[in-house]
C-alpha positions as CSV (number, residue, x, y, z in Angstrom):
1,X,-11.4,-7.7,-9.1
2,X,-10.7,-4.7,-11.0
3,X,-12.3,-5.3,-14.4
4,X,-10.1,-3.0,-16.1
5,X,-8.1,-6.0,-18.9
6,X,-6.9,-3.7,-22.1
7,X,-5.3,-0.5,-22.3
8,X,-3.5,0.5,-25.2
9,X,-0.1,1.5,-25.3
10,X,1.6,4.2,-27.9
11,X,5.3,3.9,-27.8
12,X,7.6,5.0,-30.8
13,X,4.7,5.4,-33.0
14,X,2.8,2.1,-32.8
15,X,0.3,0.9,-30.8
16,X,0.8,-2.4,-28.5
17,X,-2.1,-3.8,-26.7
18,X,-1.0,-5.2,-23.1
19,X,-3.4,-7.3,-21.0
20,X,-3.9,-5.6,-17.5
21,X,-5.5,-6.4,-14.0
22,X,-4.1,-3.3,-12.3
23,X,-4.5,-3.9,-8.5
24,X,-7.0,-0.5,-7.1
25,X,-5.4,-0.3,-3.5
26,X,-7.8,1.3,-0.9
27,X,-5.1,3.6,1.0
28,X,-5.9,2.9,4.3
29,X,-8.4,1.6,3.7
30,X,-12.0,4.1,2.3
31,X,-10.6,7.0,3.9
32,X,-11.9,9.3,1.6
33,X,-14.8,8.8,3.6
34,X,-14.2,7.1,6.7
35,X,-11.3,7.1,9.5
36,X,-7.7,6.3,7.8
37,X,-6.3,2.8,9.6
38,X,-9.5,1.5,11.3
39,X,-12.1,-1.1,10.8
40,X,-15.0,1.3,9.5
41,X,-12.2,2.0,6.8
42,X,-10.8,-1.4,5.7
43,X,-14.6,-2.9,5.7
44,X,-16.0,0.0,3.5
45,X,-13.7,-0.7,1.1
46,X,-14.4,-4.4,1.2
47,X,-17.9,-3.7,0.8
48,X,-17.6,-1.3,-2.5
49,X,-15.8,-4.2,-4.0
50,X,-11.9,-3.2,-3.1
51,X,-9.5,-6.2,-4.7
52,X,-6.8,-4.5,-2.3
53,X,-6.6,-2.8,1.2
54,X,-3.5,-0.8,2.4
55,X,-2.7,-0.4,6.1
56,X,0.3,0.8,8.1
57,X,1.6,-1.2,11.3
58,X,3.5,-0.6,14.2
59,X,4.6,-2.4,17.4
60,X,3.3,-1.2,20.8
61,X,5.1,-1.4,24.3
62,X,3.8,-5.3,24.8
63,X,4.7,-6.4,21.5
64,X,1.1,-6.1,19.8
65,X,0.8,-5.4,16.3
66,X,-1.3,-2.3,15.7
67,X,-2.7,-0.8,12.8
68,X,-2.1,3.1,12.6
69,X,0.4,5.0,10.6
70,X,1.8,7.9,12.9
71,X,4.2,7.0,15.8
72,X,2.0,8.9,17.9
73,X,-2.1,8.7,18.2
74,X,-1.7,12.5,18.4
75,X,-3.5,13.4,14.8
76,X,-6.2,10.7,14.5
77,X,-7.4,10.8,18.6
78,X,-6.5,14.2,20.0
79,X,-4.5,12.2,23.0
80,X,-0.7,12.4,22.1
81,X,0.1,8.8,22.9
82,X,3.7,7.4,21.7
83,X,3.1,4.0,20.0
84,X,5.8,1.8,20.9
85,X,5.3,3.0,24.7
86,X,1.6,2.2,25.4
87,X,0.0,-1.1,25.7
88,X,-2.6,-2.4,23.0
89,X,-5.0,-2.4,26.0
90,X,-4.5,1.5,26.2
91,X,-4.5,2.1,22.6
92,X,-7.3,0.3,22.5
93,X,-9.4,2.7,25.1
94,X,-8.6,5.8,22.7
95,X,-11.8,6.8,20.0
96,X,-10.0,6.6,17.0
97,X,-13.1,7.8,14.6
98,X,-14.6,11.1,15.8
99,X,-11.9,13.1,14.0
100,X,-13.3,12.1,10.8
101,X,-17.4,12.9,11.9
102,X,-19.0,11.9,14.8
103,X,-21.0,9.2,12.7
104,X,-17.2,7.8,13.5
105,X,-17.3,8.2,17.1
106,X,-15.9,5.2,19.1
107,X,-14.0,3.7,16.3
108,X,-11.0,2.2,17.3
109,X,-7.3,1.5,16.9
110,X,-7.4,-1.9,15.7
111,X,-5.1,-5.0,15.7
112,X,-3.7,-6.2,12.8
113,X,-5.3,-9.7,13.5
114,X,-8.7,-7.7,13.9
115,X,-7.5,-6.3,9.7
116,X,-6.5,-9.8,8.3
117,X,-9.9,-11.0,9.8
118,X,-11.3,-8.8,7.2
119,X,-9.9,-10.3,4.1
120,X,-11.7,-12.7,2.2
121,X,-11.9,-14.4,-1.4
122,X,-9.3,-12.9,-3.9
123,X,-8.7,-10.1,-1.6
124,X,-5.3,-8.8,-0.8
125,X,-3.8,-6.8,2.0
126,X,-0.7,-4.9,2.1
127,X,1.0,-4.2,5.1
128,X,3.8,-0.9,5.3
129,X,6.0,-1.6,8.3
130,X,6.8,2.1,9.9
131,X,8.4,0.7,13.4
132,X,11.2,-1.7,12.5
133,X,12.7,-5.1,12.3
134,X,11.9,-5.9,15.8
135,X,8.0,-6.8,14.8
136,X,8.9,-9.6,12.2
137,X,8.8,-12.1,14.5
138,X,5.4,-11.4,15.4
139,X,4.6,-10.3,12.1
140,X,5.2,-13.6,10.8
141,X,3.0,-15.3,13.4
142,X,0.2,-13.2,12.2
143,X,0.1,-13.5,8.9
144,X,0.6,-17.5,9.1
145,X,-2.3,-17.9,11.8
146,X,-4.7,-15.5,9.7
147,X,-5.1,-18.4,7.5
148,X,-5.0,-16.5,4.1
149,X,-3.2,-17.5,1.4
150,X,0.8,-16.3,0.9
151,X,-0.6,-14.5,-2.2
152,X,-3.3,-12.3,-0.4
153,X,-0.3,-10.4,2.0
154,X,1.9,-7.7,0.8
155,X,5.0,-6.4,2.6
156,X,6.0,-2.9,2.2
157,X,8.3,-0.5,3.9
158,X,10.8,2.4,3.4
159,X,13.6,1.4,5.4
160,X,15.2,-1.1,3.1
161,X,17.2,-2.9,5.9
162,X,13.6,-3.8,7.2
163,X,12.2,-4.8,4.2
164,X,15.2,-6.9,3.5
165,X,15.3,-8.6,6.8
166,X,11.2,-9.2,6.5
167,X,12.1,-11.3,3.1
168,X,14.7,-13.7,5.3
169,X,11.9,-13.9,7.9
170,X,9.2,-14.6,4.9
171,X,10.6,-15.5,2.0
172,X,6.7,-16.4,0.7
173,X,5.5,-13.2,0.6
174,X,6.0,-10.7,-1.6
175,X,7.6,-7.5,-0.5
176,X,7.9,-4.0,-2.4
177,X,10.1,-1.0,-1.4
178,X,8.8,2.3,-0.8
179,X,10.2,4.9,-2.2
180,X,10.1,8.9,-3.6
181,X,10.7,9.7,-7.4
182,X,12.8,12.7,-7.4
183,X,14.0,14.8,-10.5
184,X,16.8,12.7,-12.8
185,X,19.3,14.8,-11.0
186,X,18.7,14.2,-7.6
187,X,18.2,10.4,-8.1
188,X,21.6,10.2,-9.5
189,X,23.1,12.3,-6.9
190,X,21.1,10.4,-4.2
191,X,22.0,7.0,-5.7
192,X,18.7,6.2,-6.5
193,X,18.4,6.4,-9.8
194,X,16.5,3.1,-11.6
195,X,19.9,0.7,-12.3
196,X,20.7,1.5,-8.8
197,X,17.6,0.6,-6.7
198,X,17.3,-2.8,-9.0
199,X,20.5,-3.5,-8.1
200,X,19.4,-3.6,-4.6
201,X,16.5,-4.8,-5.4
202,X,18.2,-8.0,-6.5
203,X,21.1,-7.7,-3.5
204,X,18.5,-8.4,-1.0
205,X,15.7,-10.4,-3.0
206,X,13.0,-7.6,-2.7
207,X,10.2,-8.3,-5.2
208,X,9.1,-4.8,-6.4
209,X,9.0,-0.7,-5.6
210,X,5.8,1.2,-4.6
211,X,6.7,4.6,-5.3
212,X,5.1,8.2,-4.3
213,X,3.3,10.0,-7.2
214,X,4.9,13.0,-9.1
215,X,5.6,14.9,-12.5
216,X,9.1,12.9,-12.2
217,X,7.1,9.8,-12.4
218,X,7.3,8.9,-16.4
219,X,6.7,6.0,-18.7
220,X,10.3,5.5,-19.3
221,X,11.1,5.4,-15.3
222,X,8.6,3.3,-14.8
223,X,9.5,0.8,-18.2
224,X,13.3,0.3,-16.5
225,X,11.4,-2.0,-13.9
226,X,8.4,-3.5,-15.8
227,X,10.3,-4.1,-18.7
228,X,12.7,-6.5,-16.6
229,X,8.8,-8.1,-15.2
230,X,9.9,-5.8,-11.4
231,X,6.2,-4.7,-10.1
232,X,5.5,-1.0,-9.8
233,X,2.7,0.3,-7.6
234,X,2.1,4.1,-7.3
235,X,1.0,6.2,-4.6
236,X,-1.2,8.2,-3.3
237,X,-3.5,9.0,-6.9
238,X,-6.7,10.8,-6.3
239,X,-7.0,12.2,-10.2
240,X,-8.5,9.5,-12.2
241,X,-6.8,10.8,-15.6
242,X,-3.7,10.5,-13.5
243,X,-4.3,7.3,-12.6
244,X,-5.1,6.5,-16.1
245,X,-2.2,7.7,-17.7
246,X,0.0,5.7,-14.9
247,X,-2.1,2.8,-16.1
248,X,-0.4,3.7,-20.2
249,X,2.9,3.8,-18.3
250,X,2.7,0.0,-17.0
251,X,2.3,0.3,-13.5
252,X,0.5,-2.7,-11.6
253,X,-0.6,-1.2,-9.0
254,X,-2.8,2.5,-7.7
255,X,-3.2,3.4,-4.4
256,X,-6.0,6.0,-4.0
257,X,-7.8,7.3,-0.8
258,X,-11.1,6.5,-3.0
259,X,-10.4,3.3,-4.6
260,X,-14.4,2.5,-5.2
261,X,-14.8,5.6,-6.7
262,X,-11.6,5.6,-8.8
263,X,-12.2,2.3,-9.9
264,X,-15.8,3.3,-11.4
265,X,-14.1,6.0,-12.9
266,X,-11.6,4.1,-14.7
267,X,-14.0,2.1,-15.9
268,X,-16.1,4.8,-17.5
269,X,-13.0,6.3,-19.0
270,X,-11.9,3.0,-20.6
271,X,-15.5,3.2,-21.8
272,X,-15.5,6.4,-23.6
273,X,-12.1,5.6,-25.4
């Protein structure tokens, strides 16, 4: 686990101490250095100590749960396959690695039974739905046959009618809503403005928000949902004074492409302070 406990905290002129053990989410697993979405990726990151592996899942044409993030295998295989319209079997022929080096070659697109496999101990893996409500079913079969604790499996997704219809399905696990952090202005005009997405947090029972770095991102956005005990990840952070100063703000959880590395690095910063 991230050893990262105290931080200190300056609001309105004091200093508060609050006890921390921010999740370090590997995004995609180590794909800072090895193919986003595959084995080589999720077991890297077990192996330089990860507390937390993200992956992305979608459904194919026989109603296999596979581990990728595009709808297509276009980007990450050179083959422009369509996801929900292939078999696992021919997903599964497809090299998934050389993209990334050809020390890569031959990985491949792997089942999300093949990624729970993975997990062990206190780890934890979080699971962003991109293809709809019609995998929870399976979903759910998964994650109760893989054995691991309802405390080591995440939920996320962007559509919140998914995310909403996964928390009937599994009420036991916890489930965070993905969203952008826009300017003051456009949230308001957007209706997504803090008050507003916890009040739909609370409509449909969703747990928490994991929401896409930017300047708009501040302590006081962030302290509307921590301060009423809502968990706040933060993606994608690749600057460790970024992910530092995200830390000050409360959040509870980073996702970084190099979660080893950002993790040694908070570490030596905490150090120096």
């Amino acid at each position: 686990m991230c050893s990262i406990h105290i931080i200190l905290i300056k609001h309105q002129n004091e200093q508060h101490i609050k006890q921390y053990q921010p999740l370090i989410i590997a995004h995609r697993g180590e794909s800072h250095d090895a193919p986003e979405n595959t084995l080589a990726a999720v077991n890297l990151a077990w192996k330089r100590g990860a507390s937390a592996v993200e992956v992305d899942i979608h459904v194919t044409a026989d109603q296999k749960i596979v581990v990728i993030h595009d709808s297509s295998t276009e980007r990450t295989t050179g083959r422009k396959l369509i996801i929900n319209k292939t078999s696992m079997s021919d997903l599964k022929k497809l090299d998934a690695g050389s993209w990334k080096g050809s020390e890569w070659a031959e990985e491949k697109i792997p089942g999300l039974a093949e990624v729970l496999a993975t997990v062990s101990g206190g780890g934890k893996v979080l699971l962003e739905i991109k293809s709809g409500a019609g995998m929870l079913k399976k979903l759910r079969q998964q994650t109760e046959e893989s054995g691991l604790l309802s405390e080591q499996i995440e939920i996320i997704a962007e559509d919140l009618n998914t995310l909403a219809t996964a928390k009937q399905c599994m009420p036991h696990l916890k489930m965070l809503w993905v969203i952008e952090c826009g300017a003051p202005w456009r949230r308001y005009l957007s209706g997504m403005h803090p008050k507003a997405i916890i009040r739909k947090l609370r409509k449909h029972g969703i747990d928490g928000i994991t929401i896409g770095d930017s300047r708009c991102l501040t302590r006081s956005f962030v302290e509307e949902f921590t301060s009423r005990d809502i968990p706040v990840y933060t993606w994608t952070v690749n600057d460790p004074s970024r992910a530092a100063e995200l830390l000050t703000f409360g959040v509870d959880g980073i996702t970084t492409d190099r979660a080893a590395w950002m993790k040694k690095s908070l570490k030596e910063a905490l150090k120096n302070d």
